[in-house]
MDAnalysis code that builds the backbone (N, CA, C; Angstrom):
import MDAnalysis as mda
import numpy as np

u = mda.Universe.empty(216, n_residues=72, atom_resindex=np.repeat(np.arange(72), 3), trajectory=True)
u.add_TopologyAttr("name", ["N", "CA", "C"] * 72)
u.add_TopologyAttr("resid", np.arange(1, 73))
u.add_TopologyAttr("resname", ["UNK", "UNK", "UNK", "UNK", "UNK", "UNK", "UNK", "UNK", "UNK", "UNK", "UNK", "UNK", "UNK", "UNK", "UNK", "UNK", "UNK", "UNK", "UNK", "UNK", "UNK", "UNK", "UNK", "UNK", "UNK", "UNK", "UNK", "UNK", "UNK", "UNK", "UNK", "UNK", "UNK", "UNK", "UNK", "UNK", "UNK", "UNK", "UNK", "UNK", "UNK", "UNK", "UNK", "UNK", "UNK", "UNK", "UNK", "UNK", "UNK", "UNK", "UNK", "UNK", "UNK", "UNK", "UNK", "UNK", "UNK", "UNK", "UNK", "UNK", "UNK", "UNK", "UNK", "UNK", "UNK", "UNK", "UNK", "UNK", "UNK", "UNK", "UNK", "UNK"])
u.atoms.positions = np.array([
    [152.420, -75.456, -50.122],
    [153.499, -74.564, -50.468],
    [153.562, -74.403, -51.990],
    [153.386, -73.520, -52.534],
    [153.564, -72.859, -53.816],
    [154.943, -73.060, -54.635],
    [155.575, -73.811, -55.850],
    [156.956, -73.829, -55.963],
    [156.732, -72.856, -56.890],
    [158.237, -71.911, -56.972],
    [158.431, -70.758, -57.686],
    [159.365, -71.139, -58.732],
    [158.942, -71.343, -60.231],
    [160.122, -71.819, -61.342],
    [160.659, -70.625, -61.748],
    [162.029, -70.554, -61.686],
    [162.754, -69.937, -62.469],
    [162.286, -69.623, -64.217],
    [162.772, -68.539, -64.653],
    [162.408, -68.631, -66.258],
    [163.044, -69.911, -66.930],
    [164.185, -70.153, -66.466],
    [164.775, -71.508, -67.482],
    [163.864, -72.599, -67.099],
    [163.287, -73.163, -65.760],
    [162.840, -73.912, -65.767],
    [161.190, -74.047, -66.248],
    [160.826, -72.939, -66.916],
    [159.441, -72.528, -67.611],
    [159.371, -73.266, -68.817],
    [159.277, -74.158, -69.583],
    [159.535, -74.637, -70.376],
    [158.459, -75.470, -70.859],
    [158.179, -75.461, -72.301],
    [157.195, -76.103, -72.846],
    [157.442, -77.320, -73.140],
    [156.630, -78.466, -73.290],
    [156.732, -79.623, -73.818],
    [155.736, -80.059, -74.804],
    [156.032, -80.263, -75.344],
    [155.570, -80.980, -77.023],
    [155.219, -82.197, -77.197],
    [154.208, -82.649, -77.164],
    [154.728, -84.579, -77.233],
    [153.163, -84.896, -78.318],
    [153.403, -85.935, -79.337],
    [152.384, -87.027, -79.860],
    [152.761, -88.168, -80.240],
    [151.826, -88.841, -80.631],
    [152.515, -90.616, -81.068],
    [151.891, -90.590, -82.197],
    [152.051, -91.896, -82.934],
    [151.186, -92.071, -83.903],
    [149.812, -92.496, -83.387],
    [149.877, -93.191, -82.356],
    [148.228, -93.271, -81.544],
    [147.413, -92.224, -81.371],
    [148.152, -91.333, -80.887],
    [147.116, -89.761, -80.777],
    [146.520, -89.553, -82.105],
    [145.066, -88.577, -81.067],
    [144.841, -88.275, -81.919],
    [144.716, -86.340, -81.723],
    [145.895, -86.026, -80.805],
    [145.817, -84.788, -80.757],
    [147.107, -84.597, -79.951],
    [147.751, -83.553, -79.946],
    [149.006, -83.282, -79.259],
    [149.005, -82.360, -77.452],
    [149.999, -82.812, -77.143],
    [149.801, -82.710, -75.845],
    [150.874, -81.753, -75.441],
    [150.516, -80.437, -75.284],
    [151.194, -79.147, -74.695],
    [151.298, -78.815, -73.084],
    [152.545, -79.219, -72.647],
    [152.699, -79.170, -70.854],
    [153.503, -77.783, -71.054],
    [153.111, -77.356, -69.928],
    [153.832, -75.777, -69.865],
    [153.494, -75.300, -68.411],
    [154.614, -74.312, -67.574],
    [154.740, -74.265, -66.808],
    [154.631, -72.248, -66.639],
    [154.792, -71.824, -67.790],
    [154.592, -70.381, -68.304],
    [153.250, -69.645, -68.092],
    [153.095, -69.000, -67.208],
    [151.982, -68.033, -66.820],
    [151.226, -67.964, -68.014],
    [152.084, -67.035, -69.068],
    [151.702, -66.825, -70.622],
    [150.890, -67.628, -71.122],
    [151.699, -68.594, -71.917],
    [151.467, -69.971, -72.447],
    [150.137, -70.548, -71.687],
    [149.861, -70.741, -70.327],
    [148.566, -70.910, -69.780],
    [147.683, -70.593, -70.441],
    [147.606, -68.792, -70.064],
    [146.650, -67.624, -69.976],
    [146.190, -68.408, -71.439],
    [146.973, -67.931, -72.249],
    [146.891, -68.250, -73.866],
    [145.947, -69.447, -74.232],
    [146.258, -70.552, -73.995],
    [145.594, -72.070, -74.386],
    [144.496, -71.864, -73.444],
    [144.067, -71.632, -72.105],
    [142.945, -71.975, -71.457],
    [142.322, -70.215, -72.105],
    [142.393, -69.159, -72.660],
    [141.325, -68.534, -73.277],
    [141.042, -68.853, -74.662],
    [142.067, -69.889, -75.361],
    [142.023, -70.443, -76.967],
    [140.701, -71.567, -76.333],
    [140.390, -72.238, -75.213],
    [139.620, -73.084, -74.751],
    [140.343, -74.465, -75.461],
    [141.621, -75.279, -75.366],
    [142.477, -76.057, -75.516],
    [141.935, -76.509, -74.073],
    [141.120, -78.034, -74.011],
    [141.199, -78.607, -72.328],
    [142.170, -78.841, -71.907],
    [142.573, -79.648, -70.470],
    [143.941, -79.748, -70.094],
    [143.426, -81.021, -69.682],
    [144.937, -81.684, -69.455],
    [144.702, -83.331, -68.772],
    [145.671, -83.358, -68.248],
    [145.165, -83.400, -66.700],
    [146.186, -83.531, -65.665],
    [147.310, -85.093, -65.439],
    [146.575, -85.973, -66.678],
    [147.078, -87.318, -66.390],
    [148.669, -87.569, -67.024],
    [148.973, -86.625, -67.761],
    [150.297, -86.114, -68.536],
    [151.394, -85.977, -67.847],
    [151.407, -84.017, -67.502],
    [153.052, -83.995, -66.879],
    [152.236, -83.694, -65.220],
    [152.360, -84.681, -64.502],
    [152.145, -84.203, -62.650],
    [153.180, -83.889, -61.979],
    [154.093, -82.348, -62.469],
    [154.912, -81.120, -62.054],
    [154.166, -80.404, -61.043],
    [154.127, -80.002, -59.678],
    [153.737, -78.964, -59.809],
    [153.788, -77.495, -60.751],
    [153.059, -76.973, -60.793],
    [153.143, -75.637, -61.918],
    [153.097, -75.689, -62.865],
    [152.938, -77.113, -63.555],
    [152.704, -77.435, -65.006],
    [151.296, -77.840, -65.399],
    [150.582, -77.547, -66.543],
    [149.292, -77.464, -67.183],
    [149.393, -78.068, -68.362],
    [148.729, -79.277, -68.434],
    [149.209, -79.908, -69.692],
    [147.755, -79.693, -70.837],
    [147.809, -79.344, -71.640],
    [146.871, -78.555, -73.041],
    [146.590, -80.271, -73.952],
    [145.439, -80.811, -74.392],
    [145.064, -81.276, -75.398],
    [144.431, -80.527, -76.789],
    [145.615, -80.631, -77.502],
    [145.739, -79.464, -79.061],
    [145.339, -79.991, -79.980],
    [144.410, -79.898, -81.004],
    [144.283, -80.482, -81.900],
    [145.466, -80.657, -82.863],
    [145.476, -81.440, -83.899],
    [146.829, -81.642, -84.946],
    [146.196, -80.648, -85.655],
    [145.400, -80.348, -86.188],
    [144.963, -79.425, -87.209],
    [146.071, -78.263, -86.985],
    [146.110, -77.363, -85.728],
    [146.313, -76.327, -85.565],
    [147.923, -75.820, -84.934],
    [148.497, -77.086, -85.093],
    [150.440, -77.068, -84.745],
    [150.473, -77.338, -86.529],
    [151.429, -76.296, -86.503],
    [152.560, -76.533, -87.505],
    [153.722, -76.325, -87.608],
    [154.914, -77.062, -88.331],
    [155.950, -76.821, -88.331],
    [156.418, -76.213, -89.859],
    [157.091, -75.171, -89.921],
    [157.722, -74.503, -91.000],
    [159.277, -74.680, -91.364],
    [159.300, -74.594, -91.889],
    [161.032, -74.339, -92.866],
    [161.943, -73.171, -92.309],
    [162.792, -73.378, -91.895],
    [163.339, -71.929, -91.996],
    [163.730, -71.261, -93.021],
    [163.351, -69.645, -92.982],
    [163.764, -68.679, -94.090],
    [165.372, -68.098, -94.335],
    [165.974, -68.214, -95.071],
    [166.980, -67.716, -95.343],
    [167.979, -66.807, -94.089],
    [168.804, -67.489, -93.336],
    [169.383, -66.761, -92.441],
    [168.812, -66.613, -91.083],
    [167.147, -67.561, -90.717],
    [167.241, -67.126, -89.477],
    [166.344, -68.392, -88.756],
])
């Protein structure tokens, strides 16, 4: 049986340690899939075991976090 997530329950997850040595992207978003498995990001099922979720091994190189700009 196929489970059908709602958009709220589509939701990405983010996770690293200081042990990693690469970050670990679970996502449950059609999109977000499509996206990382044609970027060729492997997946490791040993992460989030959701149905409907695809968990991405990301390099650190290529996440970044920014500042916010003035007002938004």
């Amino acid at each position: 049986m196929k489970i059908t997530l709602t958009r709220e329950e589509r939701e990405r997850i983010v996770r690293t340690s200081d042990a990693d040595r690469c970050w670990v992207i679970s996502t449950a978003s059609p999109k977000f899939i499509r996206k990382f498995t044609k970027l060729g990001y492997p997946t490791d099922a040993s992460y989030v075991k959701v149905e409907g979720y695809v968990s991405f091994l990301v390099p650190p190189n290529v996440v970044s976090f920014r500042r916010l700009r003035n007002g938004t």
